[in-house]
C-alpha positions, 0 to 999 in steps of 0.5 A: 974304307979310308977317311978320304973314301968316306969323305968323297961318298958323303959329298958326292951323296950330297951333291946328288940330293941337291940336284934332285931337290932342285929338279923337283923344284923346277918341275914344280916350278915349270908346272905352276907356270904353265896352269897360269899361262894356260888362257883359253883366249890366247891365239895358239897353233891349231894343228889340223890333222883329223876332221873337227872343229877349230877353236873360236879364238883362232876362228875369229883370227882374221875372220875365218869363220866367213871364208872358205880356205883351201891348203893345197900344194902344187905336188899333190895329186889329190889338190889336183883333183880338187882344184878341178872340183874346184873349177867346176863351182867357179860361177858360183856364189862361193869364194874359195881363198886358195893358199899354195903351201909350197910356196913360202909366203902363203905357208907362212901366211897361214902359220904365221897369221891364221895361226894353222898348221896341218898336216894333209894337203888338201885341208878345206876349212869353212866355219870353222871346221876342216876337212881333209882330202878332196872333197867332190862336188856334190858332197861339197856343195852339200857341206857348203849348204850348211853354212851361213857364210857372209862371202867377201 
């Protein structure tokens, strides 16, 4: 090997080192960062996509935990049969704020102000826990009965 050869293999070595010695660096870095930004009281997304409970800091968002909320599409057939159930409890002492996630502004209300996502239609939140798919009426009323909720 010629001195030329033996040159660029050195260099080139070097040159992957620091490269690796500067990502490790950034991993680092990037992980330091991320155990101090990680406050359990910072609003964050809450992706609904299983039954269980909402963090209390998004619940407290735009008081939640005293509405019952209703994501529903006008493409769904299930939200169909559940607006009827729905219907059925209309003389009641329920209020059930309903958002159309096909229409832009109620999805965006519901990213952007309740700071929620999801992922099935319908999605019926009250105190705090989700329930996905429709729900029918006794088991609704039923789950209903084990709310304190102050209706607006």
């Amino acid at each position: 090997m010629d001195k030329k050869n033996l040159y660029s293999t050195i260099i080139l070595s070097l040159l992957v080192i620091i490269i690796v010695i500067l990502m490790a660096l950034s991993s680092n870095s990037n992980n330091n960062n991320s155990d101090t930004n990680s406050d359990n009281n910072i609003l964050k997304t809450y992706y609904i996509n299983k039954d269980g409970p909402i963090p209390a800091i998004n619940c407290q968002a735009d008081d939640i935990n005293n509405k019952i909320i209703v994501i529903e599409s006008k493409y769904c057939g299930a939200c169909k049969i559940f607006m009827d159930t729905l219907d059925e409890l209309k003389d009641t002492n329920y209020i059930f704020h309903i958002y159309d996630v096909s229409e832009t502004d109620q999805r965006k209300y519901i990213q952007d102000i309740l700071m929620l996502d999801f992922q099935y239609t319908p999605t019926t939140i009250i105190g705090c826990d989700a329930y996905l798919g429709a729900i029918d009426k006794n088991e609704l009323v039923g789950i209903l009965s084990k709310y304190n909720l102050e209706q607006k």
